[in-house]
HTML snippet that shows the backbone in 3Dmol.js (N, CA, C, O; Angstrom):
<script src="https://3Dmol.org/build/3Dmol-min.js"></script>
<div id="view" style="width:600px;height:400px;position:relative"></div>
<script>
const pdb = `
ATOM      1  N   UNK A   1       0.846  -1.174   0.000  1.00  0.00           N
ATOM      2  CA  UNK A   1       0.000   0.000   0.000  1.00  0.00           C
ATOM      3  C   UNK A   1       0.890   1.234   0.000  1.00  0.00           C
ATOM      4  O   UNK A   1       1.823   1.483   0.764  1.00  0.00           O
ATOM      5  N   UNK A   2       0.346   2.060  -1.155  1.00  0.00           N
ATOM      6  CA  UNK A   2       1.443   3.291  -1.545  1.00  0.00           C
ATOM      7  C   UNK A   2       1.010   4.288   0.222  1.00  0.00           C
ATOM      8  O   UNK A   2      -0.188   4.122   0.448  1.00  0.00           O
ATOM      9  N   UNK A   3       1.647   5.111   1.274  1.00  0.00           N
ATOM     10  CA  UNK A   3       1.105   6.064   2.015  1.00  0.00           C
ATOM     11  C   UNK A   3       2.483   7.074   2.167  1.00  0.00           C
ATOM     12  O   UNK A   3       2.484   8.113   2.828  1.00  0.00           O
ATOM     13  N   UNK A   4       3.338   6.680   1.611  1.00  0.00           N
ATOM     14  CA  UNK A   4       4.134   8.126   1.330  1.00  0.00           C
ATOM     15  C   UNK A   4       3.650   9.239   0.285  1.00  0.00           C
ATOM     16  O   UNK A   4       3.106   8.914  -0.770  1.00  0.00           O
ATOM     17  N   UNK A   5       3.866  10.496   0.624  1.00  0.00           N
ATOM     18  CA  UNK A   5       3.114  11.839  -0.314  1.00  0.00           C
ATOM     19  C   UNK A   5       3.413  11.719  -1.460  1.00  0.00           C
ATOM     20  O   UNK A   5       2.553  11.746  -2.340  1.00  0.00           O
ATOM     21  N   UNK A   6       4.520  11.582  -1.678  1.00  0.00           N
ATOM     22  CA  UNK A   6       4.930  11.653  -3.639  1.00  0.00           C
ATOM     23  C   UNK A   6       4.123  10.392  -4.557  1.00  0.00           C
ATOM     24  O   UNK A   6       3.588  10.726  -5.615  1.00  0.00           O
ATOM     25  N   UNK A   7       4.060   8.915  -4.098  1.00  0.00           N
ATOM     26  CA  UNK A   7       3.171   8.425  -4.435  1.00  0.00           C
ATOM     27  C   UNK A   7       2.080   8.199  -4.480  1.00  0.00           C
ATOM     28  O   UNK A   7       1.689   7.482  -5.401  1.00  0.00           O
ATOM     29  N   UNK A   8       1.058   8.752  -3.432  1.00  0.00           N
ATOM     30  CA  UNK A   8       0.046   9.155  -3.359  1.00  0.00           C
ATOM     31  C   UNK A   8      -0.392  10.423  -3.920  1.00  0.00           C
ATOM     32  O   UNK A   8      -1.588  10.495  -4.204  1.00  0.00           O
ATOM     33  N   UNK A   9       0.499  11.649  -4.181  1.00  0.00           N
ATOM     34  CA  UNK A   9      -0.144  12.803  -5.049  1.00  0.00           C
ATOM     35  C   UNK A   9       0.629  12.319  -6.203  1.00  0.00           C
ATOM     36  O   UNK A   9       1.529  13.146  -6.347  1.00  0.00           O
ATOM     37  N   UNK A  10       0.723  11.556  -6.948  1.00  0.00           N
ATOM     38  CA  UNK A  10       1.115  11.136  -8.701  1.00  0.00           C
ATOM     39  C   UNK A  10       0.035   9.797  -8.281  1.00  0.00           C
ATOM     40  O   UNK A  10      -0.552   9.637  -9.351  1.00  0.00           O
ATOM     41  N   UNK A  11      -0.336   9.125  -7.651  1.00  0.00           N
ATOM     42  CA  UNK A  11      -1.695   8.581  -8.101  1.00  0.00           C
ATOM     43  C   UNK A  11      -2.717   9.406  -8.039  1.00  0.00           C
ATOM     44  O   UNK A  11      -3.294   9.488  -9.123  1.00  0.00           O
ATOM     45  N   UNK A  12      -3.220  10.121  -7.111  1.00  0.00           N
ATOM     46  CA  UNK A  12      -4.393  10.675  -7.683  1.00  0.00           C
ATOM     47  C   UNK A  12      -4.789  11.568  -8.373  1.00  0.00           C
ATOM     48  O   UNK A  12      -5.942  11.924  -8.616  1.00  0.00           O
ATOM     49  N   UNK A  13      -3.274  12.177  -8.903  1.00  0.00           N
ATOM     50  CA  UNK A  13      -3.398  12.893 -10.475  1.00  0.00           C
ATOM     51  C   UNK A  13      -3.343  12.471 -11.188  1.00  0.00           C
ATOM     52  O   UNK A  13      -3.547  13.236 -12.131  1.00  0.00           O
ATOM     53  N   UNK A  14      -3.195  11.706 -11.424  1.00  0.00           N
ATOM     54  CA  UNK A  14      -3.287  10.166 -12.590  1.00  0.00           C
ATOM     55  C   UNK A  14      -4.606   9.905 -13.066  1.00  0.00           C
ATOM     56  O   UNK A  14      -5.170   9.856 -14.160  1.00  0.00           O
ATOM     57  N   UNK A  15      -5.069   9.670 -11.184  1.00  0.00           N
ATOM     58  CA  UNK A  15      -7.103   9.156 -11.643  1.00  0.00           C
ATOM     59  C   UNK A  15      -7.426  10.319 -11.970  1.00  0.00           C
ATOM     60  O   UNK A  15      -7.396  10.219 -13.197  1.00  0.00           O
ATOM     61  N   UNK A  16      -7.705  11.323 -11.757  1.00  0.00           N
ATOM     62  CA  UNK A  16      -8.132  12.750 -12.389  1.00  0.00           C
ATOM     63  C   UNK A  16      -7.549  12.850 -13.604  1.00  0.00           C
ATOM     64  O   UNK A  16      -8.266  13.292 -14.502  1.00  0.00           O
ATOM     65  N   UNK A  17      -6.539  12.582 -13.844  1.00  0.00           N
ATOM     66  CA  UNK A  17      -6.342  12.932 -15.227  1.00  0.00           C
ATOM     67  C   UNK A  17      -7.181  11.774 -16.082  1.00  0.00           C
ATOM     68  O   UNK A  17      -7.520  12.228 -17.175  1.00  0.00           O
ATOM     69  N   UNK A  18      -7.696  10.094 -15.824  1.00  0.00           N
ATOM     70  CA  UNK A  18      -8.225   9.515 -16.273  1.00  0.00           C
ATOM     71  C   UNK A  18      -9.622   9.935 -16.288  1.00  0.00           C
ATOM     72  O   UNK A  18     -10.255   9.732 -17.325  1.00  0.00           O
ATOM     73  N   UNK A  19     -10.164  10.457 -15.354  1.00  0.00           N
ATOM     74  CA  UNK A  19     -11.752  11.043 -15.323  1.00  0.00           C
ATOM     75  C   UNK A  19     -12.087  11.525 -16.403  1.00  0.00           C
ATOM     76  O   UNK A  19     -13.032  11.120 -17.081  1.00  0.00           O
ATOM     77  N   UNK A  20     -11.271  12.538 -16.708  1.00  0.00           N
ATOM     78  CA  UNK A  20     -10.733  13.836 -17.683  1.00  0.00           C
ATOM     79  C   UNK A  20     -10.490  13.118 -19.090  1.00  0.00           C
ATOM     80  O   UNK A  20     -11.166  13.692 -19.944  1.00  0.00           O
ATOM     81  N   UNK A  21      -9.984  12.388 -19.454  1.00  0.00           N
ATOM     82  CA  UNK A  21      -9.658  11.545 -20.376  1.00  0.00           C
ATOM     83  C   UNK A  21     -10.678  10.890 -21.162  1.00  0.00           C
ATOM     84  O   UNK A  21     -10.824  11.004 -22.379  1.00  0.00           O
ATOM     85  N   UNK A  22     -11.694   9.873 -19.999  1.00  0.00           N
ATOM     86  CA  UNK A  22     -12.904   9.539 -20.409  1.00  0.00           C
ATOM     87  C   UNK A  22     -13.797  10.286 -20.620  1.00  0.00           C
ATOM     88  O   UNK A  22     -14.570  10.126 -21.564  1.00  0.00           O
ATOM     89  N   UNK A  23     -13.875  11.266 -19.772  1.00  0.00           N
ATOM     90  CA  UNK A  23     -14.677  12.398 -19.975  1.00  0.00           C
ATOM     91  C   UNK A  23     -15.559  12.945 -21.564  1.00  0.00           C
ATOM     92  O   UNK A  23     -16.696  12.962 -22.036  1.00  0.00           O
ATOM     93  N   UNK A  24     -13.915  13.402 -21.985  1.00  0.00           N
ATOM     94  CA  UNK A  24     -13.388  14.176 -23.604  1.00  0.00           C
ATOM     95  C   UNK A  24     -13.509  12.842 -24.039  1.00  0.00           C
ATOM     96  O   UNK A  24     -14.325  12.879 -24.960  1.00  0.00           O
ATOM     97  N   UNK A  25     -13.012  11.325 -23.813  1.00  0.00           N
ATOM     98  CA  UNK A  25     -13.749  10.448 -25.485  1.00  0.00           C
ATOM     99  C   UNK A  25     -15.228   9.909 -25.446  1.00  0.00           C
ATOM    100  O   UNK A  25     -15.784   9.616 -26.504  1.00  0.00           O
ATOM    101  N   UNK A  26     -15.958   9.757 -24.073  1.00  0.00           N
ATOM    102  CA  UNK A  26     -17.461   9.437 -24.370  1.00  0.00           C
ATOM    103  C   UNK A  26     -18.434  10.778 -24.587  1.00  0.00           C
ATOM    104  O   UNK A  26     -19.549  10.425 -24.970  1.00  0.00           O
ATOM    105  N   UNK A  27     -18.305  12.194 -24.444  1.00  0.00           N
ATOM    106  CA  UNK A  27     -19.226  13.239 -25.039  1.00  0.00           C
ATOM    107  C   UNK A  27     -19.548  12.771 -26.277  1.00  0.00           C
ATOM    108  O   UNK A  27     -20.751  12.758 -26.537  1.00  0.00           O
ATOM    109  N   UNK A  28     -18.523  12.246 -27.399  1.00  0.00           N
ATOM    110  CA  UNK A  28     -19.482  12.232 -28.893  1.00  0.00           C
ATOM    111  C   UNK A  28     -20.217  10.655 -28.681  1.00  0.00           C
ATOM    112  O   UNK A  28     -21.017  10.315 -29.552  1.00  0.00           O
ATOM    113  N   UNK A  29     -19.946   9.702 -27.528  1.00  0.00           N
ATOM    114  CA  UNK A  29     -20.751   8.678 -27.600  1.00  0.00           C
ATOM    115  C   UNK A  29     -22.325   8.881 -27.120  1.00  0.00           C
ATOM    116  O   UNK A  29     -23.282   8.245 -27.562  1.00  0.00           O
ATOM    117  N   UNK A  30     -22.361   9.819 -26.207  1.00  0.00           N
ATOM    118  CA  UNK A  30     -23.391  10.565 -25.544  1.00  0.00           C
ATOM    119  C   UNK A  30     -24.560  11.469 -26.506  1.00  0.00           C
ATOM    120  O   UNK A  30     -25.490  11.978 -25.881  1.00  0.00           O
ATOM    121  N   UNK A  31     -24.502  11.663 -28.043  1.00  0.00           N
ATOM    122  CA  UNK A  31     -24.873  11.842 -28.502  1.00  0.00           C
ATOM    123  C   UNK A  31     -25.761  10.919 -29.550  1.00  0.00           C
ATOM    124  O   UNK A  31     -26.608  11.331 -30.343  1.00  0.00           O
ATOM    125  N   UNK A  32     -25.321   9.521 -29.328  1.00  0.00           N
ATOM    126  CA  UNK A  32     -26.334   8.417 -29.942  1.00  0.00           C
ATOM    127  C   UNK A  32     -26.688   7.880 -28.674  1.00  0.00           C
ATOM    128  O   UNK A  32     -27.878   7.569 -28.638  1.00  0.00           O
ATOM    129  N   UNK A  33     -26.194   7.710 -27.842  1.00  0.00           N
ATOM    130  CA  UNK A  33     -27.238   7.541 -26.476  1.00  0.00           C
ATOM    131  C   UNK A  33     -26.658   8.790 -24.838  1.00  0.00           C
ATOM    132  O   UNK A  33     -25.588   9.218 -24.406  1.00  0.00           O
ATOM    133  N   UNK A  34     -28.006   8.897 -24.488  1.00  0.00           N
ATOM    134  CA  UNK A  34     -27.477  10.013 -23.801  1.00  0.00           C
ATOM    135  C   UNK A  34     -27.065   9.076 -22.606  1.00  0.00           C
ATOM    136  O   UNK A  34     -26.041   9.183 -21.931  1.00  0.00           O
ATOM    137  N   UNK A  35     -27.886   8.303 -22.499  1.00  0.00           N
ATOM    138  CA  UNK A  35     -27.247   7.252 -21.086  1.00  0.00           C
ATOM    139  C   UNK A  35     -25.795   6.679 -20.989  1.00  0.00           C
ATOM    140  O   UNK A  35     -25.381   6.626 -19.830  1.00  0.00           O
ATOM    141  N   UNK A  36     -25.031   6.288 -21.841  1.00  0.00           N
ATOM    142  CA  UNK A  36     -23.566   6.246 -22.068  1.00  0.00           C
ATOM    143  C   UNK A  36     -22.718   6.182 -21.085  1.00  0.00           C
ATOM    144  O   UNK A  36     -22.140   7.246 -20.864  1.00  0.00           O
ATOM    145  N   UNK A  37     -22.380   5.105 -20.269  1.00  0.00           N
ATOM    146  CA  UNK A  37     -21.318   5.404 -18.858  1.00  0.00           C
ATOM    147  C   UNK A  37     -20.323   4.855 -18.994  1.00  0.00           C
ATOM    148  O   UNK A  37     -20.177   4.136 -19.982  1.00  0.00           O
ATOM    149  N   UNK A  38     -19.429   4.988 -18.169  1.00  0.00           N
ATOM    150  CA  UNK A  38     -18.105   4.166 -18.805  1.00  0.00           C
ATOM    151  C   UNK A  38     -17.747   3.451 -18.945  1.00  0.00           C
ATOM    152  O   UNK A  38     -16.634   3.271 -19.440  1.00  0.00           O
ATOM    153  N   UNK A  39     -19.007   2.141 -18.338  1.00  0.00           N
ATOM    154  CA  UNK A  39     -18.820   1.074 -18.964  1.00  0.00           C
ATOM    155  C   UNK A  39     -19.471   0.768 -20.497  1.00  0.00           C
ATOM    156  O   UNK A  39     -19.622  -0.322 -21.048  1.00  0.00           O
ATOM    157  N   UNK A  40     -19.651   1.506 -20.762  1.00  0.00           N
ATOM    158  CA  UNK A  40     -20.325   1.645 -22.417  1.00  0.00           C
ATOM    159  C   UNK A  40     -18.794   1.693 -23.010  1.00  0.00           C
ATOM    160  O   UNK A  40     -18.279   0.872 -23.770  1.00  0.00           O
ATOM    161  N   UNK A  41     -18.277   2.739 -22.521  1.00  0.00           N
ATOM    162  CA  UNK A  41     -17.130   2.774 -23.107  1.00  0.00           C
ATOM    163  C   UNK A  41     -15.728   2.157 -23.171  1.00  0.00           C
ATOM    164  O   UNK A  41     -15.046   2.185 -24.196  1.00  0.00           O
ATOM    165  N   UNK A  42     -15.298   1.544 -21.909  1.00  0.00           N
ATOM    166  CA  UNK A  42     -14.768   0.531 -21.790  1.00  0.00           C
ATOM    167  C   UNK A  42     -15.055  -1.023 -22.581  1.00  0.00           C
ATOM    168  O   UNK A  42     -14.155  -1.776 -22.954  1.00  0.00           O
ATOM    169  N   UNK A  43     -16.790  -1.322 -22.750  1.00  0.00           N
ATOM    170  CA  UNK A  43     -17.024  -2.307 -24.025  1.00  0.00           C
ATOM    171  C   UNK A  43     -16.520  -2.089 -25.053  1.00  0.00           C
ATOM    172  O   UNK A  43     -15.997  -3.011 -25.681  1.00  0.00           O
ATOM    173  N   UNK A  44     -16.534  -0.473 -25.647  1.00  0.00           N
ATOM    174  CA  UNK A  44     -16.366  -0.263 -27.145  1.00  0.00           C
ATOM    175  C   UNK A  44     -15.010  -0.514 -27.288  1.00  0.00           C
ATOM    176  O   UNK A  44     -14.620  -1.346 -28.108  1.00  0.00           O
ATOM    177  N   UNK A  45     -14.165   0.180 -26.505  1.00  0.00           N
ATOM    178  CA  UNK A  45     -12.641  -0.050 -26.623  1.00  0.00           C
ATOM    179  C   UNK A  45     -12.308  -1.668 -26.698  1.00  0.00           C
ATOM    180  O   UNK A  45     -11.448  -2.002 -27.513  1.00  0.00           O
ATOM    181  N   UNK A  46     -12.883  -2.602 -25.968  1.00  0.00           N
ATOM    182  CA  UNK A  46     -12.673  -4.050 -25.433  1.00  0.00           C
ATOM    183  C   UNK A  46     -13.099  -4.643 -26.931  1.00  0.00           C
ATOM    184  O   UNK A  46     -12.477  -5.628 -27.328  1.00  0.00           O
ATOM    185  N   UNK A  47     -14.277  -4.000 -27.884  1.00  0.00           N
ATOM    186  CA  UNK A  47     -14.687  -4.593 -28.486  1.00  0.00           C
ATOM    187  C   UNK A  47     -13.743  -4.453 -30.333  1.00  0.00           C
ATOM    188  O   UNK A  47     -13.714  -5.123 -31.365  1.00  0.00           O
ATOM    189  N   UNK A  48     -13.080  -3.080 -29.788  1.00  0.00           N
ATOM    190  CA  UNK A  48     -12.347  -2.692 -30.931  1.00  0.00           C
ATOM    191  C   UNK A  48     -11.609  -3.576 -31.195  1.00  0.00           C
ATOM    192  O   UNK A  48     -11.582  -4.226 -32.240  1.00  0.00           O
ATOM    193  N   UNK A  49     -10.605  -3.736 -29.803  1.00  0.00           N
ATOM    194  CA  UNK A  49      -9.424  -4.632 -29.820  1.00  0.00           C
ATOM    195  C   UNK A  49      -9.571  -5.993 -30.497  1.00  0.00           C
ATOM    196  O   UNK A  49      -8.954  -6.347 -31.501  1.00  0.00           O
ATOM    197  N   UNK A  50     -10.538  -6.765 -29.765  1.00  0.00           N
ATOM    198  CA  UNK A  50     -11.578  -7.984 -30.123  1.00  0.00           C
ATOM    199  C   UNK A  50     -11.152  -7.894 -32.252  1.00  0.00           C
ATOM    200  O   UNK A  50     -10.588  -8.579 -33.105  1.00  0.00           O
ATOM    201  N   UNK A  51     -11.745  -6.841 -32.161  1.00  0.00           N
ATOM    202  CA  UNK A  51     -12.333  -7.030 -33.427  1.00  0.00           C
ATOM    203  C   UNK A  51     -10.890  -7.185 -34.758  1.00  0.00           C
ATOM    204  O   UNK A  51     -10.607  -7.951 -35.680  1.00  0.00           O
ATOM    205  N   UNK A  52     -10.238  -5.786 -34.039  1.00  0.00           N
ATOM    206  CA  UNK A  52      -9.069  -5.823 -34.874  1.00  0.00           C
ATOM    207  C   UNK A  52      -8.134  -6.971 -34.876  1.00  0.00           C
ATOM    208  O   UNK A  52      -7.450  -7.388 -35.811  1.00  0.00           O
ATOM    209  N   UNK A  53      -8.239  -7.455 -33.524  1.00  0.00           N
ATOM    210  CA  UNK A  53      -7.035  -8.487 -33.564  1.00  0.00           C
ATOM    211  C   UNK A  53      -7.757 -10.172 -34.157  1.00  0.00           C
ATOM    212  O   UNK A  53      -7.134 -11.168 -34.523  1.00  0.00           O
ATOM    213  N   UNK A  54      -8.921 -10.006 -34.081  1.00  0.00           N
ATOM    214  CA  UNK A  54      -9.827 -11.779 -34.822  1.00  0.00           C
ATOM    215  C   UNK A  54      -9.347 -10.942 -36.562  1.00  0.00           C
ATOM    216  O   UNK A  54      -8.942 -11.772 -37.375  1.00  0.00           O
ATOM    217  N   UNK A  55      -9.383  -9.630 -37.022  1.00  0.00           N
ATOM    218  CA  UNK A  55      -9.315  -9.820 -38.564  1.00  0.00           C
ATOM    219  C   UNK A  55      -7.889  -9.607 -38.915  1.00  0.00           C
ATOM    220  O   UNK A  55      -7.586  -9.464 -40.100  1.00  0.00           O
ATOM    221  N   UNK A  56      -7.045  -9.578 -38.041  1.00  0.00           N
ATOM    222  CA  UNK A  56      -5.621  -9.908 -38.117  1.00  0.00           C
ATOM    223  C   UNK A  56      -5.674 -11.225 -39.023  1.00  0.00           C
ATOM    224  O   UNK A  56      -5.146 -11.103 -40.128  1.00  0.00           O
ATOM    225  N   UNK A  57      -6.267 -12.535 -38.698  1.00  0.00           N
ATOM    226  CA  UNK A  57      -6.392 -13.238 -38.573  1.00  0.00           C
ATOM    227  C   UNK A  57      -6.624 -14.020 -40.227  1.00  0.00           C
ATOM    228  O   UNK A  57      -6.372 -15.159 -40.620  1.00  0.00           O
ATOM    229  N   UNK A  58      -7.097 -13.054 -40.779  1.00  0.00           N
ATOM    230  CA  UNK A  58      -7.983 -13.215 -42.175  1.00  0.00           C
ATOM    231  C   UNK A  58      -7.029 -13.193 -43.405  1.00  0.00           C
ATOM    232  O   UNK A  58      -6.568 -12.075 -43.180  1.00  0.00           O
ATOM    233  N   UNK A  59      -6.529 -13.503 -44.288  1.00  0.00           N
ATOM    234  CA  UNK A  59      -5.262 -13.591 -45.112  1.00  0.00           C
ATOM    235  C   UNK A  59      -5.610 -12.074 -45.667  1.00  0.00           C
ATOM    236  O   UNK A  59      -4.593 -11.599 -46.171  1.00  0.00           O
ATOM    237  N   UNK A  60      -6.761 -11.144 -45.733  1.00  0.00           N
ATOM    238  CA  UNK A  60      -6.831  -9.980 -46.258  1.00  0.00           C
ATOM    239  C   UNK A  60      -7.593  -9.121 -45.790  1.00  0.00           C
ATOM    240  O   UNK A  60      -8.788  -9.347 -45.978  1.00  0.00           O
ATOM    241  N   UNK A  61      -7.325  -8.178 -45.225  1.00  0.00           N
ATOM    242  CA  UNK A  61      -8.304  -7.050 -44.434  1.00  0.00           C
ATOM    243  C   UNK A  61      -9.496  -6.451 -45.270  1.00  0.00           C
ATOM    244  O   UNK A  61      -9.290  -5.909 -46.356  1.00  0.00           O
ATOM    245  N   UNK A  62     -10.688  -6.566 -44.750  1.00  0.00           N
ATOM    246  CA  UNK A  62     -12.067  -6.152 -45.309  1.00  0.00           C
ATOM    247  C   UNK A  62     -12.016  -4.594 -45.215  1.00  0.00           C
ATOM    248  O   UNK A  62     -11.312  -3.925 -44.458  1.00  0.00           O
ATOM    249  N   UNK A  63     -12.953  -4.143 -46.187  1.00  0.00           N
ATOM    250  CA  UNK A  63     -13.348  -3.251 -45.967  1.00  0.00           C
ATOM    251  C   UNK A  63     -13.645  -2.426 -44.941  1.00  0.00           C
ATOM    252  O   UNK A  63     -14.563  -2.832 -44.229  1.00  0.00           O
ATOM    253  N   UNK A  64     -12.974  -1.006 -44.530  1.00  0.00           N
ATOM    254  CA  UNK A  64     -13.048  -0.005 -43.242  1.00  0.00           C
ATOM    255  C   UNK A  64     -14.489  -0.256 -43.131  1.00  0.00           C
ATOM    256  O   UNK A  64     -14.844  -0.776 -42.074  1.00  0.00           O
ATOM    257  N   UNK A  65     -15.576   0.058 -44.180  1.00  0.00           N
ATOM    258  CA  UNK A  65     -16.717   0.184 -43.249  1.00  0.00           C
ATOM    259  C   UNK A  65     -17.414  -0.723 -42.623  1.00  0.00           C
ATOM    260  O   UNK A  65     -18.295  -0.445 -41.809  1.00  0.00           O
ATOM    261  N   UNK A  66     -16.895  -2.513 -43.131  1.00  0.00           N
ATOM    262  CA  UNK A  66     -17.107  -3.849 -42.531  1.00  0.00           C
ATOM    263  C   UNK A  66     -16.489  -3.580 -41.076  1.00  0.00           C
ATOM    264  O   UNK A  66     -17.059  -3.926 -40.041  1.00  0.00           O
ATOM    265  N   UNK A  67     -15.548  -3.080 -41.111  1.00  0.00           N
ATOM    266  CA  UNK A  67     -14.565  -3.298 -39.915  1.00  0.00           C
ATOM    267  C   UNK A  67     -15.484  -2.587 -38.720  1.00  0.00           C
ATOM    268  O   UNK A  67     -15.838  -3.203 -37.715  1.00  0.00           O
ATOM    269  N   UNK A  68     -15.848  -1.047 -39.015  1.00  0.00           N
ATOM    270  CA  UNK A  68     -16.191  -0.205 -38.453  1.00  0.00           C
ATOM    271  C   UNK A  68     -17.941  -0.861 -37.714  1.00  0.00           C
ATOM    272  O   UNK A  68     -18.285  -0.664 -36.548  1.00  0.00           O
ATOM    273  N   UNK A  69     -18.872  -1.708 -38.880  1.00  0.00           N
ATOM    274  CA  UNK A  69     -19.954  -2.311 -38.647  1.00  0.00           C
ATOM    275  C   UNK A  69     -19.503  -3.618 -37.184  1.00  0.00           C
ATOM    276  O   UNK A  69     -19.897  -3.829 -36.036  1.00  0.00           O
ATOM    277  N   UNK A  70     -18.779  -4.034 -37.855  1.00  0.00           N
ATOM    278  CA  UNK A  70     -18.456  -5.238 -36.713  1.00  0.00           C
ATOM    279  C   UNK A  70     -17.743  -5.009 -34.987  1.00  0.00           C
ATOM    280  O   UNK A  70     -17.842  -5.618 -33.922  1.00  0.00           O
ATOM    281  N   UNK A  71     -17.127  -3.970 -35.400  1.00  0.00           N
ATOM    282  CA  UNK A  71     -17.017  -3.094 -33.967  1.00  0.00           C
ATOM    283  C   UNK A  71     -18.322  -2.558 -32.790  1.00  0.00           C
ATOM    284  O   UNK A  71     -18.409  -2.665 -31.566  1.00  0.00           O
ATOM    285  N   UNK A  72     -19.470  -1.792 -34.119  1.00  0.00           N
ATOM    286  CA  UNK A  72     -20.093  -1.550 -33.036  1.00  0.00           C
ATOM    287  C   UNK A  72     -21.550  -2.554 -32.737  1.00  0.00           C
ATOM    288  O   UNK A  72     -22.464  -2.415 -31.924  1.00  0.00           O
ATOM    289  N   UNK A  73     -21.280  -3.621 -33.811  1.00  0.00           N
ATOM    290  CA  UNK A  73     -22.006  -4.696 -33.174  1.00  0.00           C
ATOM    291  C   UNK A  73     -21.394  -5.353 -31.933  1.00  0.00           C
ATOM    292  O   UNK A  73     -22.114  -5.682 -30.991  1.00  0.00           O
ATOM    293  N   UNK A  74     -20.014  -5.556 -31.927  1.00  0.00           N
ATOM    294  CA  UNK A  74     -19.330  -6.346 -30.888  1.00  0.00           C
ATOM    295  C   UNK A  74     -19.356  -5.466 -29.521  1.00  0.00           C
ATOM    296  O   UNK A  74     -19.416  -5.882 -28.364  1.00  0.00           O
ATOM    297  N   UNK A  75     -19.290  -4.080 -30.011  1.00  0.00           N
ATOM    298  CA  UNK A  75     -19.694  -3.026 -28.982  1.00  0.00           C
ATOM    299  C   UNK A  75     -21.152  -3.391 -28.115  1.00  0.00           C
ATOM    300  O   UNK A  75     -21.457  -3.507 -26.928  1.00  0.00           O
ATOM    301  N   UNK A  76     -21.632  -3.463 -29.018  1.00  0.00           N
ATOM    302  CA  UNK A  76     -23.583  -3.778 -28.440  1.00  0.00           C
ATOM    303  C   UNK A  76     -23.840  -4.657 -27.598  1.00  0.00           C
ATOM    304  O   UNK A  76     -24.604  -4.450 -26.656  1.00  0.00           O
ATOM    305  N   UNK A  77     -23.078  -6.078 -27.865  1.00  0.00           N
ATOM    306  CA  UNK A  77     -22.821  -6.793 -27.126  1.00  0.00           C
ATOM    307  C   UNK A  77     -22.553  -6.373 -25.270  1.00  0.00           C
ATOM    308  O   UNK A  77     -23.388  -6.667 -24.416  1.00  0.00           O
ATOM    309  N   UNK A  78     -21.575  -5.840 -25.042  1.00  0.00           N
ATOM    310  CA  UNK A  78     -21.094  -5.813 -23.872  1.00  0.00           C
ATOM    311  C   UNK A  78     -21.601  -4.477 -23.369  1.00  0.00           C
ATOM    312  O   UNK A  78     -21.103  -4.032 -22.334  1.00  0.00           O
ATOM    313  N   UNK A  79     -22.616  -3.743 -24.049  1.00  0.00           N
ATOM    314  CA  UNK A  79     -23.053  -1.975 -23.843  1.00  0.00           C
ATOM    315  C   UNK A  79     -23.594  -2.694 -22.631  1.00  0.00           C
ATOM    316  O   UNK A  79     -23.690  -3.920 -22.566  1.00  0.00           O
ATOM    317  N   UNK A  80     -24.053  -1.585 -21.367  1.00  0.00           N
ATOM    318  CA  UNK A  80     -24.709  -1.700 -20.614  1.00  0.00           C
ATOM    319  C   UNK A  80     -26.218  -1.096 -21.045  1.00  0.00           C
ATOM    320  O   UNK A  80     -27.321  -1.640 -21.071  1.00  0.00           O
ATOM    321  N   UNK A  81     -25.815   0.164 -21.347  1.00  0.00           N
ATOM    322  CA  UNK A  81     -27.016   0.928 -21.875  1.00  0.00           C
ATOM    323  C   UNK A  81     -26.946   1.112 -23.672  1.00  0.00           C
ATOM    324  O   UNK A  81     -26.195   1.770 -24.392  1.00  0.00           O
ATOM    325  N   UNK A  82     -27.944   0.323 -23.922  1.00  0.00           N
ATOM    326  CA  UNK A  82     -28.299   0.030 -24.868  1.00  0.00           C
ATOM    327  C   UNK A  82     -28.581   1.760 -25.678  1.00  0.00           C
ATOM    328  O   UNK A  82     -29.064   2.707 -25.057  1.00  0.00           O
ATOM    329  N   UNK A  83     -28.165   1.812 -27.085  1.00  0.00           N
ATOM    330  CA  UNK A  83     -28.601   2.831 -28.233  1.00  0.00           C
ATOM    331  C   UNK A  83     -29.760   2.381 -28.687  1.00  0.00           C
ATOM    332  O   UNK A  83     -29.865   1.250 -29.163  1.00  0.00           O
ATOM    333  N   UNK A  84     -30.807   3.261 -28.585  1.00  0.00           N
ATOM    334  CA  UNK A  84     -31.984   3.767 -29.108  1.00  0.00           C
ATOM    335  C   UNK A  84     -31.784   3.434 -30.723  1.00  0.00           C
ATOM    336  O   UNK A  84     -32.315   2.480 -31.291  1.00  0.00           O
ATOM    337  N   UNK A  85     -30.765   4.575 -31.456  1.00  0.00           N
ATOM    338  CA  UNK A  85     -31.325   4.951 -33.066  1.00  0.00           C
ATOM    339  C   UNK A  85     -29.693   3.978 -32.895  1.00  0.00           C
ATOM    340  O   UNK A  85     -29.106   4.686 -32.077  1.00  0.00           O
ATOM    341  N   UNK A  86     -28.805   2.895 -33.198  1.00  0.00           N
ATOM    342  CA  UNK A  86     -26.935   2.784 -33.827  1.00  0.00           C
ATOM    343  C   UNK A  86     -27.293   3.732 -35.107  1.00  0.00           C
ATOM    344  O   UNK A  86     -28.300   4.003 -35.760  1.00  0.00           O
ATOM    345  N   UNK A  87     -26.192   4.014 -35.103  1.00  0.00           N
ATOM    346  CA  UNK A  87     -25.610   3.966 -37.048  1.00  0.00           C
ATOM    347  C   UNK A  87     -25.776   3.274 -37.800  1.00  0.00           C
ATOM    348  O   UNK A  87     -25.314   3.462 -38.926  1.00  0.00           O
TER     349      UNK A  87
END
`;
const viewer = $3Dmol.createViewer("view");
viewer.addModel(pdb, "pdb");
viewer.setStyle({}, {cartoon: {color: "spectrum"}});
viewer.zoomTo();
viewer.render();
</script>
């Protein structure tokens, strides 16, 4: 357990700076659903990875907008709060 000052004030500017971080990348997710929390967003990222690294896999990379479709299906999957209208 960190309880000296220097490691304890560089962790919790760290988590603030992560608040801050998530903050600024789920606002444009918040606009196809306003409910959006960070575990919405933590799926999408989980689901990117997922996605990019299974079409690694493929002797030839598909089409960006296949890629981009299969992301935010794999996204949907693990959303907590479900989108109303996707893309």
């Amino acid at each position: 357990m960190t309880v000296k000052p220097t490691p304890v004030y560089h962790s919790a500017n760290l988590a603030m700076f992560m608040v801050h971080v998530s903050h600024a990348v789920i606002r444009p997710m918040r606009m196809q659903g306003p409910e959006g929390s960070v575990n919405d967003l933590k799926a999408w990222f989980r689901s990117r990875k997922y996605v990019v690294e299974t079409l690694k896999l493929l002797p030839e990379m598909p089409e960006p907008i296949f890629i981009e479709q299969a992301i935010a299906q794999v996204a949907a999957l693990g959303r907590v709060n479900h989108v109303v209208n996707p893309i």
